[in-house]
N, C-alpha and C positions, 0 to 999 in steps of 0.2 A: 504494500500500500504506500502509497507516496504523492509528492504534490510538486507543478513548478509553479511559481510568480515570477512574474516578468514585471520589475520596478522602473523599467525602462526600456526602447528598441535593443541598448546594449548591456543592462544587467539585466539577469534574473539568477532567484535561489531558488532551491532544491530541496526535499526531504522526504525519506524515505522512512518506513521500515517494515524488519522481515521476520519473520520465524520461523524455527523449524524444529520440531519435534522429531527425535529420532530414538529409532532401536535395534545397535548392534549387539548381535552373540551374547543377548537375554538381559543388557545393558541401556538403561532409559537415560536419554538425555536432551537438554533442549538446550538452542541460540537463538537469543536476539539481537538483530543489531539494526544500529540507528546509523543514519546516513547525513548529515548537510551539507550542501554544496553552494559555491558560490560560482558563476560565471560573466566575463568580462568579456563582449565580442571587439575582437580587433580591425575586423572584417566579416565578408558575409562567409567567407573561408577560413579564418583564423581566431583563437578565443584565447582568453586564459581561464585557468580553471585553478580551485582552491576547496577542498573536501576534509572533512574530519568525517571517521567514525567510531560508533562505539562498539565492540560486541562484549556480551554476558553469557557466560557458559552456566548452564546448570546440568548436574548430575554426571556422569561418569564418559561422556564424549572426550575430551582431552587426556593424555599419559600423567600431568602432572597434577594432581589435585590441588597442588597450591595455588592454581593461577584460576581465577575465576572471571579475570575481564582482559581486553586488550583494546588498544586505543590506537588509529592507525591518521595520519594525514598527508595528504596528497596535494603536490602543488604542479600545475604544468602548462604548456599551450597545447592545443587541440589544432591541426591542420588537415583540412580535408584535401588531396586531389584530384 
């Protein structure tokens, strides 16, 4: 589920999010993760782009029990040819 806003012809933001319930080898577990993004067009061919996300692990999906979130962000241009 997700949404974009366009604040202007050359910004709009982003946000998303996802779930997913899973069962491996009799092991339950679920992710969520959230998405926001921002975008800057430089052209009708060229953008910059700027993303955080969040994910949350619950139950026995990852090797490490200690880790129960990760935090990820992304910065870059976008070129279509």
């Amino acid at each position: 589920m997700g949404a974009e806003y366009a604040i202007s012809p050359a910004v709009s933001l982003a946000g998303a999010y996802y779930r997913n319930n899973t069962e491996v080898a009799g092991v339950d577990g679920s992710r969520g993760l959230f998405i926001l993004a921002g975008y800057y067009a430089l052209s009708k061919r060229t953008s910059l782009y700027a993303e955080i996300d969040r994910t949350r692990y619950r139950g026995g999906l990852i090797a490490s029990s200690a880790q129960s979130r990760q935090t990820g962000i992304s910065l870059g241009i976008n070129h279509l040819f």
